[in-house]
N, C-alpha and C positions, 0 to 999 in steps of 0.2 A: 451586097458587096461581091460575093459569087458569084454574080451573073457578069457580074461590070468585070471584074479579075478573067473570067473564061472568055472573052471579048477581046482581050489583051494579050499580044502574041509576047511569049515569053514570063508575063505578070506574075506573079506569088502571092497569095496573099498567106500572110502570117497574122491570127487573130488570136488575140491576148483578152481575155475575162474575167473578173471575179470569182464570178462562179460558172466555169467551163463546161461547153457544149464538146459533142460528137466534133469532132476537127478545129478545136482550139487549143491553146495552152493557158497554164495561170502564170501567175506573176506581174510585172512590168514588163514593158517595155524595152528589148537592147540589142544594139546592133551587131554584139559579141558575137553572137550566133549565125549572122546572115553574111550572108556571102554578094558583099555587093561589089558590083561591078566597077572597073578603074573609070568610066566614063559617068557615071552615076551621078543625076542630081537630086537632090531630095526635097523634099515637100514637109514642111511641118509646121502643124497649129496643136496649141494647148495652152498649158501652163507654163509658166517661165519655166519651173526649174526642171519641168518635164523635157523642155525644149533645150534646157544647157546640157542635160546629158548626153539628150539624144548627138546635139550638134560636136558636144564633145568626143563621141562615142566616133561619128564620122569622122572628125577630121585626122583622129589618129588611127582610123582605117585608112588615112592618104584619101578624102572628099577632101578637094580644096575650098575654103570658107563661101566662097563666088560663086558655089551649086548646089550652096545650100539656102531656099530660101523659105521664110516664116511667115506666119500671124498668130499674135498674140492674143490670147483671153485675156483681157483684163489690163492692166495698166502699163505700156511698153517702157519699164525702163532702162531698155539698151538704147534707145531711142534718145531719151531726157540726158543722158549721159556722156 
């Protein structure tokens, strides 16, 4: 992921661990922290309720729903819904 991140003008990578190396952090995942940009779209796959934080966490940074897009592990049901 380093290499692909140093590749990327501008890129960040923020890496999240269990059990944390030399330039990661623990915890979860959250957007609290990052400073993302007003033109920002986002990418996310996982778990549902990994993915309702995260998209939650966006869209009350002001991410509009429409530039955030998913795939889901496991059974979609936002989809079924």
């Amino acid at each position: 992921m380093t290499e692909d991140i140093e590749r990327l003008d501008g890129a960040d990578l923020q890496l999240r661990l269990e059990q944390p190396e030399a330039g990661s952090r623990t915890g979860f995942m959250s957007l609290l922290d990052v400073d993302l940009p007003a033109n920002a779209s986002l990418y996310l796959c996982g778990p549902l309720p990994f993915m309702k934080n995260i998209r939650n966490e966006a869209i009350n940074a002001g991410i509009p729903a429409t530039k955030i897009h998913y795939e889901v592990f496991g059974p979609d049901i936002w989809q079924a819904s």
